[in-house]
Backbone bond lengths (Angstrom), bond angles and torsions (degrees), N, CA, C in turn:
res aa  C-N    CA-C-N  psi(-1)  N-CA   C-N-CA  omega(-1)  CA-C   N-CA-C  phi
1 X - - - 1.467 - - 1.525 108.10 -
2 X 1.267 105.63 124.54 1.737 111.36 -170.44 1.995 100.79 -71.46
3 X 1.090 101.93 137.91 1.677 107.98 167.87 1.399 117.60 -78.47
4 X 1.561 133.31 140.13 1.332 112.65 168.62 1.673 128.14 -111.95
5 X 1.008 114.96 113.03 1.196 101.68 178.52 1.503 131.02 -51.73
6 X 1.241 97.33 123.53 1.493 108.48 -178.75 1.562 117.65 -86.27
7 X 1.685 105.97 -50.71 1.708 110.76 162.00 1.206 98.96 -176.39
8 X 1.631 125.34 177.69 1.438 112.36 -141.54 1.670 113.77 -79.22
9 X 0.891 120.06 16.39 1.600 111.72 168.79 1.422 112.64 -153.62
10 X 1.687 105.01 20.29 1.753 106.92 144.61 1.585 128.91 -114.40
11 X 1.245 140.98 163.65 1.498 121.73 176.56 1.741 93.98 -145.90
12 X 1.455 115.15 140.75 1.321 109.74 158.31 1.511 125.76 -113.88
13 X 1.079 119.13 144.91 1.794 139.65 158.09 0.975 112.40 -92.55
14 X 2.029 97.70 146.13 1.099 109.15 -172.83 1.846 85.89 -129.74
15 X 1.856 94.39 136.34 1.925 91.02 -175.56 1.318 83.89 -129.46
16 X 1.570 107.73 149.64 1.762 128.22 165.99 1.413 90.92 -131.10
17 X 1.706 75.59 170.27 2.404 80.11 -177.67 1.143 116.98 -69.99
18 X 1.376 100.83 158.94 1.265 113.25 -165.80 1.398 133.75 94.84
19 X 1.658 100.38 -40.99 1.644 111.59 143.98 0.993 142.58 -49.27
20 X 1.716 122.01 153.01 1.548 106.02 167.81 1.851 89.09 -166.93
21 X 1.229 97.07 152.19 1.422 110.71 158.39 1.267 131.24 -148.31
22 X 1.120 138.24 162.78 1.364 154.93 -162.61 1.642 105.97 -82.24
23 X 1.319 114.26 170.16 1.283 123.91 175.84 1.616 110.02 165.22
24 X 1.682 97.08 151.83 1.510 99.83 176.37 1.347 109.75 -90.52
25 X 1.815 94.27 146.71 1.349 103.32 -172.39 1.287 125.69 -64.28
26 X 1.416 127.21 119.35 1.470 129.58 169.91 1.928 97.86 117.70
27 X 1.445 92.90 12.75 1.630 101.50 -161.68 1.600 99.43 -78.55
28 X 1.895 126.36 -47.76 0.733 146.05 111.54 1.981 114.92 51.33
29 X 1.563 135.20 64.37 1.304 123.46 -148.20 1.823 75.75 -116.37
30 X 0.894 131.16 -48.76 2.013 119.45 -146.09 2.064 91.96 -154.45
31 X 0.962 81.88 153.76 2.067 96.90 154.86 1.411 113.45 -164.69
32 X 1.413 96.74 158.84 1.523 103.13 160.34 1.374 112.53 -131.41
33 X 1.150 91.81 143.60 2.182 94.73 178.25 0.903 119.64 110.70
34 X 1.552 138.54 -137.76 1.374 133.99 -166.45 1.612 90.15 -148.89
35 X 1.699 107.13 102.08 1.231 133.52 -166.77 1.632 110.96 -136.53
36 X 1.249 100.89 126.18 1.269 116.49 171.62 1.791 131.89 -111.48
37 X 1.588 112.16 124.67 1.545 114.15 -172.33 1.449 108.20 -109.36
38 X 1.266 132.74 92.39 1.418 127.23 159.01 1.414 103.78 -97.08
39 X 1.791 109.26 143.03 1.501 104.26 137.06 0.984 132.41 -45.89
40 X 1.872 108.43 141.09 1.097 134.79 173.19 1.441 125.01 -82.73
41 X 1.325 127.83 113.46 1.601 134.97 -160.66 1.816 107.49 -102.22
42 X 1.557 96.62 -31.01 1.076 102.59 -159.20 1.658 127.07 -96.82
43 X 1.131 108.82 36.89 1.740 143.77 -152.58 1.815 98.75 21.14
44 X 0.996 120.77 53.52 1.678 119.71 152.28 1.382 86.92 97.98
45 X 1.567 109.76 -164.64 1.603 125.25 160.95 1.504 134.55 -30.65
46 X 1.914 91.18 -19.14 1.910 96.27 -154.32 1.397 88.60 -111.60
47 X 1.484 138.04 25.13 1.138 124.14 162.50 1.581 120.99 76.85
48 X 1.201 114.68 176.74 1.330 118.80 178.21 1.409 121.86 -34.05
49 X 1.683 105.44 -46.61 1.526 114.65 -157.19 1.520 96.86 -74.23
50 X 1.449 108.91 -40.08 1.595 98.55 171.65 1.432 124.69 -51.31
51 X 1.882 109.71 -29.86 1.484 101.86 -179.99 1.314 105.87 -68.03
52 X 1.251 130.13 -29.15 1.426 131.00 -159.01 1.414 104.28 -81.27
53 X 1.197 119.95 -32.98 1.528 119.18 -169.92 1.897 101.64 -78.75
54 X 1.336 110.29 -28.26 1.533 108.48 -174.73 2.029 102.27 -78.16
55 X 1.439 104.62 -21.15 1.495 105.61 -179.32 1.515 90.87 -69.05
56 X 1.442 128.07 -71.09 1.165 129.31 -136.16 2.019 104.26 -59.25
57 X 1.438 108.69 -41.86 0.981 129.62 171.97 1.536 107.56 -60.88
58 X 1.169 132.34 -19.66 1.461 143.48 165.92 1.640 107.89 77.01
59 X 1.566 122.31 17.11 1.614 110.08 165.88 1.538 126.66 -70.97
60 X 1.401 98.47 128.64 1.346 101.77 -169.43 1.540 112.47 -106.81
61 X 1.542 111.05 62.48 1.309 113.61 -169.95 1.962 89.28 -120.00
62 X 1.526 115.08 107.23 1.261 108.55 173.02 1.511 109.75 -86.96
63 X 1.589 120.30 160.95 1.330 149.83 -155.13 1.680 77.49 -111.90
64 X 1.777 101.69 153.31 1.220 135.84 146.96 1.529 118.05 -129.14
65 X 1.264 118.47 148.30 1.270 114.01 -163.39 1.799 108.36 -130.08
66 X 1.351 84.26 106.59 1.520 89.75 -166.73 1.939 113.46 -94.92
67 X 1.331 114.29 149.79 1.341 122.04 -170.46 1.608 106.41 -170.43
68 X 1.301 103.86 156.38 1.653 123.55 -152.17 1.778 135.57 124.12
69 X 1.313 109.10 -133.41 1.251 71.09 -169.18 2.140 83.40 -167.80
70 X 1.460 87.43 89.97 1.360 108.66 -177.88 1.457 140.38 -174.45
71 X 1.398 128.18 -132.57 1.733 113.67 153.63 0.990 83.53 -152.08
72 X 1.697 94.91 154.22 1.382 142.28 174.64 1.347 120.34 -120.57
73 X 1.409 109.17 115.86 1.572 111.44 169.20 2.019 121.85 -92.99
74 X 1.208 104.43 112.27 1.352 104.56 -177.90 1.932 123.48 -101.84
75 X 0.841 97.59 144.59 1.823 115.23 -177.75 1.192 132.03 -158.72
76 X 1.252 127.31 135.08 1.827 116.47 -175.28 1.282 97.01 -139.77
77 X 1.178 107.43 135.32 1.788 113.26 168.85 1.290 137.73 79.45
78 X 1.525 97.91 -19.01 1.314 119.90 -158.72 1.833 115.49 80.21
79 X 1.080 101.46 23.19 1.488 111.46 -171.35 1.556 95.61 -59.66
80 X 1.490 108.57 177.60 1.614 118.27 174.41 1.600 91.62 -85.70
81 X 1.096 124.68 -174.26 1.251 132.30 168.28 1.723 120.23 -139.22
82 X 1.083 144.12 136.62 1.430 140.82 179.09 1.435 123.70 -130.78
83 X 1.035 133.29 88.11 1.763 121.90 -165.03 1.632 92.71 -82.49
84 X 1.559 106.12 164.22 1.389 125.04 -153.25 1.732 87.71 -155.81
85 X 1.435 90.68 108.11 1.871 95.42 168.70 1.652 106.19 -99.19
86 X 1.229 83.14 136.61 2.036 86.47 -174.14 1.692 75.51 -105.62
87 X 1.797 91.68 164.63 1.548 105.75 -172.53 2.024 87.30 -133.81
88 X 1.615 125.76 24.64 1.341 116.45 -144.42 1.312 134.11 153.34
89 X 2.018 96.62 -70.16 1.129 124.94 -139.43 1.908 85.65 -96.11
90 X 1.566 117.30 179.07 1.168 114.29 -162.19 1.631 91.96 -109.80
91 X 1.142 127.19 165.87 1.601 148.79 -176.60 1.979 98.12 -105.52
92 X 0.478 122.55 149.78 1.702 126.31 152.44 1.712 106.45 -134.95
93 X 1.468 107.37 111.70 1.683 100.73 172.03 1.925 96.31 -143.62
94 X 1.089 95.68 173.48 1.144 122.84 -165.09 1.752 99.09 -95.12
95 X 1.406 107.80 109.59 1.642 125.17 -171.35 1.816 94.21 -26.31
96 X 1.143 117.79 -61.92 1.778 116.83 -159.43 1.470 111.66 -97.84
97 X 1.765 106.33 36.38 1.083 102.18 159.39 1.641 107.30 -135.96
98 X 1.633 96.96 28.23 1.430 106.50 177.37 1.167 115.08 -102.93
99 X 1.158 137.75 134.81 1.750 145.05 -154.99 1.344 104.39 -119.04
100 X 1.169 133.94 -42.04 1.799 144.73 -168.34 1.314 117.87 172.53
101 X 1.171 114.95 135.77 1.444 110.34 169.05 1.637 128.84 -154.79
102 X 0.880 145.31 143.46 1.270 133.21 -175.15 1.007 133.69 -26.30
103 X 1.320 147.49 151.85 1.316 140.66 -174.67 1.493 120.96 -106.43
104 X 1.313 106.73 -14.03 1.724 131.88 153.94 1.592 107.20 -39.13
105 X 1.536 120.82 -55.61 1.131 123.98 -159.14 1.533 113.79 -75.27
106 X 1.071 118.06 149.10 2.035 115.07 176.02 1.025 72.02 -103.16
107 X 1.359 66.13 148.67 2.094 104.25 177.29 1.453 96.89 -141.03
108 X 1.526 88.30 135.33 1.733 125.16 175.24 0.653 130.74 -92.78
109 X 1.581 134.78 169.93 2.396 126.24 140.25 1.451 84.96 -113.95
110 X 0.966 120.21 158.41 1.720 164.24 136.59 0.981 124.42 -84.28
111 X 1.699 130.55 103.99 1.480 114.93 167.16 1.835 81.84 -67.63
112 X 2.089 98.04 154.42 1.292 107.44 155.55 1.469 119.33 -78.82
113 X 1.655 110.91 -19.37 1.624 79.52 178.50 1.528 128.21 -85.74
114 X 1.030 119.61 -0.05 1.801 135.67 152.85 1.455 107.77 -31.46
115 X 1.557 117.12 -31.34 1.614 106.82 176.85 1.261 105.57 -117.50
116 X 1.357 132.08 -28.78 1.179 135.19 -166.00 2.012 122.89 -114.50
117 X 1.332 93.03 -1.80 1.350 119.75 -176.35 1.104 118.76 46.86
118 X 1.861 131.85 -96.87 1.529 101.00 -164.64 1.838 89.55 -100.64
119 X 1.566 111.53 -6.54 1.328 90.83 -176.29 2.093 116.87 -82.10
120 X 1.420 92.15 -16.19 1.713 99.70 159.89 1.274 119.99 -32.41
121 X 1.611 97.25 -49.63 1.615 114.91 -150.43 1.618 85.65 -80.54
122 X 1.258 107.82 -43.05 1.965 102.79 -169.99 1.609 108.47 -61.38
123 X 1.454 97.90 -47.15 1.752 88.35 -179.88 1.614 133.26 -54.72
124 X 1.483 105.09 -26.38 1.354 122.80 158.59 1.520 119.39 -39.56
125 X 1.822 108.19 -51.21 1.625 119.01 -179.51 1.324 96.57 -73.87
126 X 1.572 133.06 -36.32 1.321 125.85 -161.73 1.645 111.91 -56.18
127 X 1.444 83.01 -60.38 2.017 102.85 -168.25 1.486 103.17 -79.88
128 X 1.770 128.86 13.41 1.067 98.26 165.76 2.028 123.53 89.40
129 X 1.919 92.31 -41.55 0.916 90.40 152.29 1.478 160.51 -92.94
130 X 1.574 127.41 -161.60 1.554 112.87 174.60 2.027 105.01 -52.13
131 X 1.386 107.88 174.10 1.413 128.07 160.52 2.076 103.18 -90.94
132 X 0.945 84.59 -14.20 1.611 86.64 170.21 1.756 114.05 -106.32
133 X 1.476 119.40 161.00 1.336 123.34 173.28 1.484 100.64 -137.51
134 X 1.390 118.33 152.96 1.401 120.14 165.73 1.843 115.16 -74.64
135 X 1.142 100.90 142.25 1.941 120.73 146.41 0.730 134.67 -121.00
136 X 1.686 96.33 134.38 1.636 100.99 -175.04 1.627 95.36 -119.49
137 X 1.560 127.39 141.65 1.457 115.38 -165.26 2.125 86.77 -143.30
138 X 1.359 94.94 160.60 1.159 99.74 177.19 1.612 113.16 120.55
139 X 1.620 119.24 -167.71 1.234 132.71 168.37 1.478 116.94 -97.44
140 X 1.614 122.51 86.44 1.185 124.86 153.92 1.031 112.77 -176.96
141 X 1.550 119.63 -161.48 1.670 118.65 -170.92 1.320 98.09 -111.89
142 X 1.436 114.76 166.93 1.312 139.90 174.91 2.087 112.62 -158.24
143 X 1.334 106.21 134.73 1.351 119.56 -153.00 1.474 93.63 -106.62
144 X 1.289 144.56 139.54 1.103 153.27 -158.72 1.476 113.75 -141.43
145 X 1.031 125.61 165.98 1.571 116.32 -174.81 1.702 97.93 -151.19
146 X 1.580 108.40 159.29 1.238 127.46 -158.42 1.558 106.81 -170.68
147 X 1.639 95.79 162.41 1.853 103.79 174.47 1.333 99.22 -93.67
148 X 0.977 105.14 158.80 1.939 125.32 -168.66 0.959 118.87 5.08
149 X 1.584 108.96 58.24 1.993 124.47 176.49 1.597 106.99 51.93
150 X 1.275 97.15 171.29 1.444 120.21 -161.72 1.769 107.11 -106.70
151 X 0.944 111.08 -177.09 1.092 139.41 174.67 1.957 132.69 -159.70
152 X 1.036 117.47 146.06 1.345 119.19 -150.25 1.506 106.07 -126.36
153 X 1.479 97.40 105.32 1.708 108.16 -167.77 1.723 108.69 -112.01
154 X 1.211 127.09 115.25 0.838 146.32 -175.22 1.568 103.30 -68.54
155 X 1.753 115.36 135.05 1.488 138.58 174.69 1.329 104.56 -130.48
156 X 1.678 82.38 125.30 1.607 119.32 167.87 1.345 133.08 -130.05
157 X 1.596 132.43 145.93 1.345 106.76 179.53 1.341 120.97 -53.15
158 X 1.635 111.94 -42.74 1.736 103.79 175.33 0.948 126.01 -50.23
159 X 1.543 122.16 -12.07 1.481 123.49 -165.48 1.594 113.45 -165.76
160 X 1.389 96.87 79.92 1.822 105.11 155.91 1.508 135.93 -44.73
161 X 1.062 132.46 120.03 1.209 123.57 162.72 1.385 123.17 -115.50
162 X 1.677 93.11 147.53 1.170 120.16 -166.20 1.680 101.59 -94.80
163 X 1.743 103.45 159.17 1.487 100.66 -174.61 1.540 101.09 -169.14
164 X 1.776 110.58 128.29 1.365 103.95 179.54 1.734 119.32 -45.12
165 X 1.156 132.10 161.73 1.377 118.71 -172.66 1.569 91.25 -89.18
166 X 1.643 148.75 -54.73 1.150 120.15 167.79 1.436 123.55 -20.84
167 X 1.619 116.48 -77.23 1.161 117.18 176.04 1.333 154.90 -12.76
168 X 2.001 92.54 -25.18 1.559 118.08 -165.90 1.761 110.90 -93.85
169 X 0.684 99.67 110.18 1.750 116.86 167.46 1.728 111.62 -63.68
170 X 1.509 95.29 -83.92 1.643 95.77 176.82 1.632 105.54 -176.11
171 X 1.047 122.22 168.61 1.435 130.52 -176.66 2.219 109.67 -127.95
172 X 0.911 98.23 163.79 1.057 125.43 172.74 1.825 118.15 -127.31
173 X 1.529 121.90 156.10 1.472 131.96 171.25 1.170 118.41 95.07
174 X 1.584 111.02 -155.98 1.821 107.18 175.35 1.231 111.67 -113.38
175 X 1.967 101.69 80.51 1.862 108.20 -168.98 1.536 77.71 -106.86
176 X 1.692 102.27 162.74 1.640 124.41 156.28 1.559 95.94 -108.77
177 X 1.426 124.62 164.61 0.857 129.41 -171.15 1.547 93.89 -140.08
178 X 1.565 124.36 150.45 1.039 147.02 167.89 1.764 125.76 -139.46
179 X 1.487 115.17 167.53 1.551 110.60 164.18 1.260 88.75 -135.52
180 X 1.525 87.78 133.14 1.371 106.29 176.38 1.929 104.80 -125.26
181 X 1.144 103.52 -179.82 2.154 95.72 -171.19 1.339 83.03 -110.57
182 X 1.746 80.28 171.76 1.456 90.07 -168.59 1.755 111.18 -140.94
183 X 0.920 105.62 51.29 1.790 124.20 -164.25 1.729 128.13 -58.72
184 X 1.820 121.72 61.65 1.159 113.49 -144.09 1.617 97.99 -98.19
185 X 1.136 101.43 -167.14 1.983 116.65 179.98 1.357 96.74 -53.92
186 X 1.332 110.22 -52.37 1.844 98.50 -166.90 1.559 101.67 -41.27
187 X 1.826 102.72 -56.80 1.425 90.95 -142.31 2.118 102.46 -82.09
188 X 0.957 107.55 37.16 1.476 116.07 -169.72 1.633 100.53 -104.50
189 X 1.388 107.06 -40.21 1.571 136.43 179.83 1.721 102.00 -83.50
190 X 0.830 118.63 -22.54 1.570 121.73 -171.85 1.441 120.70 65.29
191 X 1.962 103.43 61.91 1.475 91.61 -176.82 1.465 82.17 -146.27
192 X 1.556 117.95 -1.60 1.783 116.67 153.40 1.941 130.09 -17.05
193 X 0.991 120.77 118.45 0.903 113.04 -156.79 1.834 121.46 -84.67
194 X 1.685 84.58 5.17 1.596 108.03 179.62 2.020 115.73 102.21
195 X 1.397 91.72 13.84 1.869 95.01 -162.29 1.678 92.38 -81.39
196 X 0.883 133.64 19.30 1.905 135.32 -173.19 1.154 108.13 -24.91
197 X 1.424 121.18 -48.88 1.688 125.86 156.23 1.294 127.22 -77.42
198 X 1.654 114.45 151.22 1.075 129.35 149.16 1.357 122.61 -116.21
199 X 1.317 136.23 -173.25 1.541 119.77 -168.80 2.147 76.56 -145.79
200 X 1.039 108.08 110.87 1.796 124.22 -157.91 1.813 80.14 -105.26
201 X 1.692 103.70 106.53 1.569 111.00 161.56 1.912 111.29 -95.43
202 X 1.499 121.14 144.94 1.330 97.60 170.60 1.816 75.89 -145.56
203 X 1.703 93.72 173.06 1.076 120.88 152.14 1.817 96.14 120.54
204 X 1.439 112.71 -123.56 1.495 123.48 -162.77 1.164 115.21 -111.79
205 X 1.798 145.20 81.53 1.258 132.05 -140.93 1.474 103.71 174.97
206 X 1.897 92.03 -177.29 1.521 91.96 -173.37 1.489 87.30 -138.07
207 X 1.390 137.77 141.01 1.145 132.15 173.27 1.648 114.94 -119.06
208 X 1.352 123.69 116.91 1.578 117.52 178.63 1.538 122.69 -87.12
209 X 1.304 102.04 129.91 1.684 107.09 -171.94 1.391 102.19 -108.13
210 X 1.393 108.56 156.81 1.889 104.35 -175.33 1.801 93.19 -117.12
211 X 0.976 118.73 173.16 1.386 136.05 -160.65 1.221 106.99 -86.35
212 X 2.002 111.55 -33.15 1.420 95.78 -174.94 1.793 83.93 -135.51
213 X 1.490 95.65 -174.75 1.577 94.37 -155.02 1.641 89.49 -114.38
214 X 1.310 111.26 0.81 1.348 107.90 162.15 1.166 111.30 -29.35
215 X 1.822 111.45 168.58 1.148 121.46 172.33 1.790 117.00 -120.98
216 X 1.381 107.53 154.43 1.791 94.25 -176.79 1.379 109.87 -62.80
């Protein structure tokens, strides 16, 4: 079910029976119709093992699982908001920067170092965040949230991009991800601003950057 943007840090859904989608708790702004919000026990689409993989990884962002037969307007924080239509292909985002998303989609964890090996595992300590990331794979949308909106940077083999690891929202396609350092004149002179990392995406993809490097 496509989301609609309403303006940049609201989005609405539209659910009929049989539908259902996910959302973070307290995410939840307006409805109309005959709509129902229980917690979600059952870690999203992907079942138990998904709950288990978001424990082990320790995100403490719980799911509500909404169904009925109406619209829903969602928002948190005042965050920016970005919906992301998959046609397939897989999402990689970070559990608490997920706002709503279809219920069509299986959803995963990822250890990062599975793609990026031990430097996966470092970027995890870098940003603060889990060593795990969520997936969501399949045909539908999912709405994401960020500080002062996103932007949408295109990955290619000719051309990797690099991205502070705050900065990073989430990617989509067939990228590997790495951290690589990042050691320039400033910081040789001592007027570096502390960015020593980068988080180096390559391959076939789209990677979203947020404006500020805040954190949710």
């Amino acid at each position: 079910m496509p989301f609609t943007v309403l303006n940049s840090r609201m989005v609405e859904a539209r659910i009929g029976p049989g539908q259902r989608l996910f959302s973070q708790r307290g995410a939840m702004l307006a409805y109309r119709g005959e709509v129902s919000f229980t917690p979600n026990i059952q870690g999203g689409q992907g079942g138990v093992g998904s709950m288990i993989g978001r424990r082990i990884a320790g995100e403490a962002t719980p799911l509500m699982t909404v169904e009925g037969t109406g619209t829903v307007m969602f928002g948190h924080g005042g965050h920016h908001v970005q919906v992301v239509d998959l046609t397939g292909e897989t999402l990689y985002v970070e559990a608490d920067r997920l706002l709503a998303f279809d219920g069509a989609l299986q959803q995963g964890t990822m250890f990062m170092g599975s793609q990026g090996g031990v430097m996966g595992m470092v970027r995890g300590q870098v940003t603060g965040q889990g060593l795990f990331t969520t997936t969501l794979k399949g045909v539908g949308s999912a709405a994401v949230m960020a500080h002062g909106g996103v932007i949408e940077l295109p990955i290619t083999p000719q051309r990797p991009v690099h991205v502070d690891p705050q900065a990073y929202v989430a990617h989509r396609g067939d990228v590997r991800n790495k951290l690589s350092t990042a050691l320039g004149w400033r910081d040789m002179v001592g007027q570096g601003s502390g960015e020593a990392f980068q988080l180096e995406l390559s391959g076939q993809g789209t990677v979203y950057v947020q404006a500020s490097e805040e954190k949710l």
